[in-house]
PDB file with SEQRES, HELIX, SHEET and CRYST1 records, atoms N, CA, C and O in Angstrom:
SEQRES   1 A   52  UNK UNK UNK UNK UNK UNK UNK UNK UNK UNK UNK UNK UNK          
SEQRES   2 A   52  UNK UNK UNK UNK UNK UNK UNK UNK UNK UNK UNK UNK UNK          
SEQRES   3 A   52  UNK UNK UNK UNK UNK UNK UNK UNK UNK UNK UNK UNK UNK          
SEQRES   4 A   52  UNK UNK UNK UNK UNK UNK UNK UNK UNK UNK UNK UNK UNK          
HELIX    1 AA1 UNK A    3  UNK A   28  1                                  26    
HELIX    2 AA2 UNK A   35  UNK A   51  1                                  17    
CRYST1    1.000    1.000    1.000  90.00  90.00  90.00 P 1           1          
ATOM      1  N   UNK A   1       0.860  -1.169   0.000  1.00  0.00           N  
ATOM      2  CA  UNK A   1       0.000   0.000   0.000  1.00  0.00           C  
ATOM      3  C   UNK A   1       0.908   1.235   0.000  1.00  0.00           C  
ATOM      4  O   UNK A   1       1.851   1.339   0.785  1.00  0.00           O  
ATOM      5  N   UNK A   2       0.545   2.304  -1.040  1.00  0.00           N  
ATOM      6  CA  UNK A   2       1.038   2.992  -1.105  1.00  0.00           C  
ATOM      7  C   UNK A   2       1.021   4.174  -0.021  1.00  0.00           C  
ATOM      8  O   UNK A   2       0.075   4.183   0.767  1.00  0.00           O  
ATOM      9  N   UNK A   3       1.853   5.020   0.059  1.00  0.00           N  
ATOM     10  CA  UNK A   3       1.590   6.088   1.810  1.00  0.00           C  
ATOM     11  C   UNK A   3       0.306   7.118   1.403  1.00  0.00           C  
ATOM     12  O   UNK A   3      -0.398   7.377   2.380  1.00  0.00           O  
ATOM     13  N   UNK A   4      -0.070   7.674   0.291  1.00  0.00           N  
ATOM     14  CA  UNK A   4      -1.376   7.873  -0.312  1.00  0.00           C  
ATOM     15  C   UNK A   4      -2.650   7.580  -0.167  1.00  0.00           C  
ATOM     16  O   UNK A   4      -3.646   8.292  -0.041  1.00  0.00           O  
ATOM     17  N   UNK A   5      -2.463   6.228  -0.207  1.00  0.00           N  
ATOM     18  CA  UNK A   5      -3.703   5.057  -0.043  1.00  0.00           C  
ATOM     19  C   UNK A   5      -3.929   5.194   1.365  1.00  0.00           C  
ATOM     20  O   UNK A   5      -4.948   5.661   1.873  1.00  0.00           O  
ATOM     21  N   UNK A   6      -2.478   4.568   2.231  1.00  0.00           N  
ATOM     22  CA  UNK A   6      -2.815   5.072   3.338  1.00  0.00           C  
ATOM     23  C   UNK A   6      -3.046   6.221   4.091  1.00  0.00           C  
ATOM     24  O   UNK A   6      -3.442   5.737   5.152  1.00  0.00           O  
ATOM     25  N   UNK A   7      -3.052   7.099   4.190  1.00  0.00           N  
ATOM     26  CA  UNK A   7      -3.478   8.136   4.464  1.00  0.00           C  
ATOM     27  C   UNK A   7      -4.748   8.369   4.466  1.00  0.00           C  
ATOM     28  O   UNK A   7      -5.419   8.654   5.458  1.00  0.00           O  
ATOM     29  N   UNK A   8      -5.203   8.236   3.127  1.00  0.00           N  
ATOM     30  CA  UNK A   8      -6.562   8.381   2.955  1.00  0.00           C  
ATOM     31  C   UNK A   8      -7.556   7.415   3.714  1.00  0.00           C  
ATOM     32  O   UNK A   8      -8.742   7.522   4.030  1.00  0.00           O  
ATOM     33  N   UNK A   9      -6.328   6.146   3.931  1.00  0.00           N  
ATOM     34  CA  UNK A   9      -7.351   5.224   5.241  1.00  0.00           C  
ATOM     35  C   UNK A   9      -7.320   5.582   6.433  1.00  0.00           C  
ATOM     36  O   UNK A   9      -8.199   5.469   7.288  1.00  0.00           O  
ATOM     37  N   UNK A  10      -6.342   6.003   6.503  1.00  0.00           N  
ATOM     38  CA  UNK A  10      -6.233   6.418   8.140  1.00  0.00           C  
ATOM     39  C   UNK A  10      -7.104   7.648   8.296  1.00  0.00           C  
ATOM     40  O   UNK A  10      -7.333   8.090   9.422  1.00  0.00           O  
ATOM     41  N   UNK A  11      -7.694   8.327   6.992  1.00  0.00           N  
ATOM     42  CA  UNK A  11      -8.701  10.062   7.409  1.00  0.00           C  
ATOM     43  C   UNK A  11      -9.780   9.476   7.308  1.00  0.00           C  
ATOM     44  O   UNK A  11     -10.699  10.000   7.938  1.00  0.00           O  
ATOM     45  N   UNK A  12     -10.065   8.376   6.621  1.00  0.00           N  
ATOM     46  CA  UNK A  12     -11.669   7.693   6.506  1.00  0.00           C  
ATOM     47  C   UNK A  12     -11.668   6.924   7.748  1.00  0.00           C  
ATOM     48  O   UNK A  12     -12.663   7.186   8.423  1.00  0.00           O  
ATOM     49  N   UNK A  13     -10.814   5.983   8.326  1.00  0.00           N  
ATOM     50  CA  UNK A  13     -11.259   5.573   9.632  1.00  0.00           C  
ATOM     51  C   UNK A  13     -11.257   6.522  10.729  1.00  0.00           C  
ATOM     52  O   UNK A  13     -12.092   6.406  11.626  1.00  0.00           O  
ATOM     53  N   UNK A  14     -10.148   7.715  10.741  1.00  0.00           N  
ATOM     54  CA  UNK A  14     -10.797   8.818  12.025  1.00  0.00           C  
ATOM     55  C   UNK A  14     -11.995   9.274  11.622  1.00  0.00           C  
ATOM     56  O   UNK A  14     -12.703   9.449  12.614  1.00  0.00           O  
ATOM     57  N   UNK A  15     -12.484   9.516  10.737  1.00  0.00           N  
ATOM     58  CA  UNK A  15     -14.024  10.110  10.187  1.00  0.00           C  
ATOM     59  C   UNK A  15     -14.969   9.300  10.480  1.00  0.00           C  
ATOM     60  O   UNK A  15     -16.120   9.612  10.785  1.00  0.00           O  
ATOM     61  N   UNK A  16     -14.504   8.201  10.395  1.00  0.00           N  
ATOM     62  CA  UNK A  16     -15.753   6.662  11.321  1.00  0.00           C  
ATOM     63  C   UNK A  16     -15.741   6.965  12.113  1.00  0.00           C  
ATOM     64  O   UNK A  16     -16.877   7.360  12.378  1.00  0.00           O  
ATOM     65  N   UNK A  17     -15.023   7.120  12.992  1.00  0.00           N  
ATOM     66  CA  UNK A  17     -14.515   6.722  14.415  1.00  0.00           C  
ATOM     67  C   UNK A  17     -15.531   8.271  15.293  1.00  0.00           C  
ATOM     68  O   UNK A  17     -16.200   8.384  16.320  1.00  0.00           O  
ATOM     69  N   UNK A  18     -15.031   9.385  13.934  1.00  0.00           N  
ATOM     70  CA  UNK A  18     -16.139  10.509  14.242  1.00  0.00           C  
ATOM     71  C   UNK A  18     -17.518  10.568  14.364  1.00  0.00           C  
ATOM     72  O   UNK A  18     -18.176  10.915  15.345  1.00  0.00           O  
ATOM     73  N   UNK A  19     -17.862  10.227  13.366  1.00  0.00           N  
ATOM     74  CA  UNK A  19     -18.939   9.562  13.176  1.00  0.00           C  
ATOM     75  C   UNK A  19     -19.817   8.808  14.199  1.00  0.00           C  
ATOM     76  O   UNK A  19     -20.872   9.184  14.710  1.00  0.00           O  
ATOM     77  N   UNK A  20     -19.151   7.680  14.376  1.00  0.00           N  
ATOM     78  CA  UNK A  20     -19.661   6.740  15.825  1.00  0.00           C  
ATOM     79  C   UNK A  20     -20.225   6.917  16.773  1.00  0.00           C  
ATOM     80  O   UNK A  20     -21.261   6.469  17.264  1.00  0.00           O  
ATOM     81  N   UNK A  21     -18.809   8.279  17.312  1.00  0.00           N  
ATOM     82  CA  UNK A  21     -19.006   8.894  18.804  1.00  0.00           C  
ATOM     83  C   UNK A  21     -20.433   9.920  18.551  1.00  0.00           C  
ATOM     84  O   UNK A  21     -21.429   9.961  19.273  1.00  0.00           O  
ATOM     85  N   UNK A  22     -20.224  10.543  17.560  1.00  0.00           N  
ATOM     86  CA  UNK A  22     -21.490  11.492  17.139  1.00  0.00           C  
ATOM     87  C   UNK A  22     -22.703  10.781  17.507  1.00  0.00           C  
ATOM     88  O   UNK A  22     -23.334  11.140  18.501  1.00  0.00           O  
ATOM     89  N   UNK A  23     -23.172   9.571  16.622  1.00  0.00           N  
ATOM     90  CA  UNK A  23     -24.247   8.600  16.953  1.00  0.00           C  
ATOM     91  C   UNK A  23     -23.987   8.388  18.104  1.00  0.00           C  
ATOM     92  O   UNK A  23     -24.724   9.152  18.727  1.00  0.00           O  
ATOM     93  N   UNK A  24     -23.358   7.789  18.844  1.00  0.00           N  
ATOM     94  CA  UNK A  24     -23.283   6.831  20.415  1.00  0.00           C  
ATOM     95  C   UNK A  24     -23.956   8.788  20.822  1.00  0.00           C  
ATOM     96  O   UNK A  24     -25.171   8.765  20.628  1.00  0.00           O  
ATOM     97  N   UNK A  25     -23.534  10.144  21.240  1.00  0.00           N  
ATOM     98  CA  UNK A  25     -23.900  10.879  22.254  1.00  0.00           C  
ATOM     99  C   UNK A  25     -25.754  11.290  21.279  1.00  0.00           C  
ATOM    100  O   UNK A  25     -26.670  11.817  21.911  1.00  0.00           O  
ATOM    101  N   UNK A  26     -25.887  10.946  19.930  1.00  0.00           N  
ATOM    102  CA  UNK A  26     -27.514  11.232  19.673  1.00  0.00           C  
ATOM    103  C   UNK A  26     -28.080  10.183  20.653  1.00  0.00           C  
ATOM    104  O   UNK A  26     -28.856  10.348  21.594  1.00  0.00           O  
ATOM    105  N   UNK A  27     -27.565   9.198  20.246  1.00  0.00           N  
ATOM    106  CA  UNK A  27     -28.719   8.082  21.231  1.00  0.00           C  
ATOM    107  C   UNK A  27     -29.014   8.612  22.500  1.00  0.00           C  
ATOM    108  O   UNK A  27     -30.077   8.805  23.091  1.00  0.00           O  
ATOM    109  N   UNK A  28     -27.772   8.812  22.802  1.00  0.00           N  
ATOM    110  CA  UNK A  28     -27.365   9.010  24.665  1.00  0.00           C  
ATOM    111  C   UNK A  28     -28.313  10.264  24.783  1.00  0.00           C  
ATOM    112  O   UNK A  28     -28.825  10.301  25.902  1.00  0.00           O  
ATOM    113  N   UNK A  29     -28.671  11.221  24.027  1.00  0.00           N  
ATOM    114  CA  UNK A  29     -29.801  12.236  24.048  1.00  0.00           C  
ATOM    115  C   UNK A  29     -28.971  13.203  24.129  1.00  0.00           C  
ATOM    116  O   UNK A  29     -29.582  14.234  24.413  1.00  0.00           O  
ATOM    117  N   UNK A  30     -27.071  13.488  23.936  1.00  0.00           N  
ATOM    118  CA  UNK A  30     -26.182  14.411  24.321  1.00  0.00           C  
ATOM    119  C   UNK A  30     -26.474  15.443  23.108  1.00  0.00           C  
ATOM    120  O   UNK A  30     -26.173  14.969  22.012  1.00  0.00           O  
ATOM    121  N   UNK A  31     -26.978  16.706  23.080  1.00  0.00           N  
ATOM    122  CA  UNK A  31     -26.863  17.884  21.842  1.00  0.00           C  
ATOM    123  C   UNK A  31     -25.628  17.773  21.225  1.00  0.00           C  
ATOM    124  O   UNK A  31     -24.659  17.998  21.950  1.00  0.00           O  
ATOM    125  N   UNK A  32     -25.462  17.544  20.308  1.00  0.00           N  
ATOM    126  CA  UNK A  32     -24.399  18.197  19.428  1.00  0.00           C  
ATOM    127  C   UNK A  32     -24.563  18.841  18.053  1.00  0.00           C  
ATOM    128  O   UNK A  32     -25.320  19.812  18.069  1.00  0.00           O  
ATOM    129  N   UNK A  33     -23.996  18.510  16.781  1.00  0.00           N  
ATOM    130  CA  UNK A  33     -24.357  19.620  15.732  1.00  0.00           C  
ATOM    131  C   UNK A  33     -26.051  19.650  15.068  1.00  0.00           C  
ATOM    132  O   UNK A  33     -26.885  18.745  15.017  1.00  0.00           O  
ATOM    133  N   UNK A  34     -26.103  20.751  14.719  1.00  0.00           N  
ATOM    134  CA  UNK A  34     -27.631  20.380  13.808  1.00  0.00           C  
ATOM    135  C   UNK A  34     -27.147  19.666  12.296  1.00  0.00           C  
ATOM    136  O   UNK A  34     -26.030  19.489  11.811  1.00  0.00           O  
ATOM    137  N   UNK A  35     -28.079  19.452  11.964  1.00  0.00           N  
ATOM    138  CA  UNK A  35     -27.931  18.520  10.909  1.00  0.00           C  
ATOM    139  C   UNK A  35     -27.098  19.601   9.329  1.00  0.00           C  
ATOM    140  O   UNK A  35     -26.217  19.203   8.567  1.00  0.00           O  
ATOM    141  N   UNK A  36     -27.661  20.690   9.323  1.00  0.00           N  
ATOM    142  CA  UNK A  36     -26.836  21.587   8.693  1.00  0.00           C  
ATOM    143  C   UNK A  36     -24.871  22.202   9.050  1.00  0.00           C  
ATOM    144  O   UNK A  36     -23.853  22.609   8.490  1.00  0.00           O  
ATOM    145  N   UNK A  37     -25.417  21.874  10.279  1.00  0.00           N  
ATOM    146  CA  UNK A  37     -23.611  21.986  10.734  1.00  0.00           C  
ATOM    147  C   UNK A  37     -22.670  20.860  10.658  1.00  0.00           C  
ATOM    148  O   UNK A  37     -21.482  21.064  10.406  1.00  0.00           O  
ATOM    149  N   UNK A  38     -23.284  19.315  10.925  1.00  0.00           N  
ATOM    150  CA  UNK A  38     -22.921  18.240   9.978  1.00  0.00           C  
ATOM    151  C   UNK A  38     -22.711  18.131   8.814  1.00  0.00           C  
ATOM    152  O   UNK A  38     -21.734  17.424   8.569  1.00  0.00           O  
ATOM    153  N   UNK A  39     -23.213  18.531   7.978  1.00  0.00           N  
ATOM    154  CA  UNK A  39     -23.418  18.535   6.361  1.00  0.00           C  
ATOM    155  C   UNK A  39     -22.206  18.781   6.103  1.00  0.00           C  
ATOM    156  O   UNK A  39     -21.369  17.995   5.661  1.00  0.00           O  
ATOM    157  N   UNK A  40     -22.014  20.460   6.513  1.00  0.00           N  
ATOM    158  CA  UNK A  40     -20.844  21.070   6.771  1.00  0.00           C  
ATOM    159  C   UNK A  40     -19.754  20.805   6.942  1.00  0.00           C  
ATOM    160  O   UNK A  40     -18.717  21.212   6.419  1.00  0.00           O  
ATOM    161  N   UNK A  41     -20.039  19.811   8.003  1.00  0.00           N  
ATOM    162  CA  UNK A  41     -18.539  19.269   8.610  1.00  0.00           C  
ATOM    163  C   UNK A  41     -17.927  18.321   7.499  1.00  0.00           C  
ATOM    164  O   UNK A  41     -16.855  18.446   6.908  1.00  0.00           O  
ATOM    165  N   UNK A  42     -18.895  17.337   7.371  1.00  0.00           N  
ATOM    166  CA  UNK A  42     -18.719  16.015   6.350  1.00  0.00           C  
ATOM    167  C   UNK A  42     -18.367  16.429   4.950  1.00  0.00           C  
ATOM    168  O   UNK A  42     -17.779  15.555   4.312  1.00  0.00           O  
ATOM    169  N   UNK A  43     -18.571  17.452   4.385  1.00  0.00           N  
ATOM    170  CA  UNK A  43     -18.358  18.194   3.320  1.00  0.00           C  
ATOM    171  C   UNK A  43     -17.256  18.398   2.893  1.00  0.00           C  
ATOM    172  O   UNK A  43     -16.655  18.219   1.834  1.00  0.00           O  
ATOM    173  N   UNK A  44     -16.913  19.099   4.580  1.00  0.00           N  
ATOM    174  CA  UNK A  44     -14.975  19.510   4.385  1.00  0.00           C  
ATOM    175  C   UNK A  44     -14.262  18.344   4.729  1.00  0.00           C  
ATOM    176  O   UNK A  44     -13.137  18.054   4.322  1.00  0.00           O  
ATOM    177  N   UNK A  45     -14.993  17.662   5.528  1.00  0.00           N  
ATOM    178  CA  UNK A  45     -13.964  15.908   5.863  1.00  0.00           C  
ATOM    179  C   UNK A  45     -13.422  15.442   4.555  1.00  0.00           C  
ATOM    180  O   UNK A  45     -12.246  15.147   4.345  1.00  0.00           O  
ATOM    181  N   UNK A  46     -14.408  15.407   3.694  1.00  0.00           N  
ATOM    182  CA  UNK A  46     -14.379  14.079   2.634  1.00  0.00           C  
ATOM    183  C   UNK A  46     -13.626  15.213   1.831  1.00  0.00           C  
ATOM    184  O   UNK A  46     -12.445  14.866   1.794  1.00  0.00           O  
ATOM    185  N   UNK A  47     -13.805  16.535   1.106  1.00  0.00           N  
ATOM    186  CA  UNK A  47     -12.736  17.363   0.733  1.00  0.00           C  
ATOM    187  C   UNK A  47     -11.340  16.944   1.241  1.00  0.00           C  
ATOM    188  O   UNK A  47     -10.464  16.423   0.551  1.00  0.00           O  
ATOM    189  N   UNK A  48     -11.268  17.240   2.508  1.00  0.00           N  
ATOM    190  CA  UNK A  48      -9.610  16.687   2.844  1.00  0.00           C  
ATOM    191  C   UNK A  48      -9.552  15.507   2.495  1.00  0.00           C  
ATOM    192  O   UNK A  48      -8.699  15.330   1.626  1.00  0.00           O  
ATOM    193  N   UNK A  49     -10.077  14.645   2.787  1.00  0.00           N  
ATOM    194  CA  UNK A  49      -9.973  13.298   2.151  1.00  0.00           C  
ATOM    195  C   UNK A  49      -9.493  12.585   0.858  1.00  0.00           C  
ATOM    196  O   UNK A  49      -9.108  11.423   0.728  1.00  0.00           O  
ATOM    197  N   UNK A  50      -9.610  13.550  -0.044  1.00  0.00           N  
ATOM    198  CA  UNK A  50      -9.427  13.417  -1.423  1.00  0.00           C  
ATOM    199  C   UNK A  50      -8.899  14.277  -1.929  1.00  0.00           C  
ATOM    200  O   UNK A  50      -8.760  14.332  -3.151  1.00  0.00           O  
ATOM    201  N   UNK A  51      -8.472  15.162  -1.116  1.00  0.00           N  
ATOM    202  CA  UNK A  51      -7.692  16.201  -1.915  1.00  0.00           C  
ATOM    203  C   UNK A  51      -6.175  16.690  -1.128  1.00  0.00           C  
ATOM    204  O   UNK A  51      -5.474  17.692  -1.272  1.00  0.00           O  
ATOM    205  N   UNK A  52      -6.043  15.387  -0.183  1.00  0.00           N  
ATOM    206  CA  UNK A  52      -4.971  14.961   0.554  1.00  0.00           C  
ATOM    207  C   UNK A  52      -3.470  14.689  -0.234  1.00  0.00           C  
ATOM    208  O   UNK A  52      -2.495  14.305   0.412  1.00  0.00           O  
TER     209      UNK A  52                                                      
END                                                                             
């Protein structure tokens, strides 16, 4: 695997891993972003992601 490839795995599994905790504190009933400030976020994630 190239250091490229990886990279881009290692920003897609912290982005899971983001992800997760996000779901685990909705369940838990914890506030966090509105669904427009998500969008947002995930927008610029996957941007870095690919343009890494």
């Amino acid at each position: 695997m190239d250091i490229e490839t990886y990279n881009r795995r290692e920003k897609m599994l912290q982005l899971r891993e983001e992800l997760l905790a996000v779901e685990e504190d909705r369940i838990a009933g914890r506030n966090g972003f509105t669904i427009d400030e998500l969008d947002i976020y995930l927008d610029e994630m996957i941007e870095e992601v690919y343009h890494a």
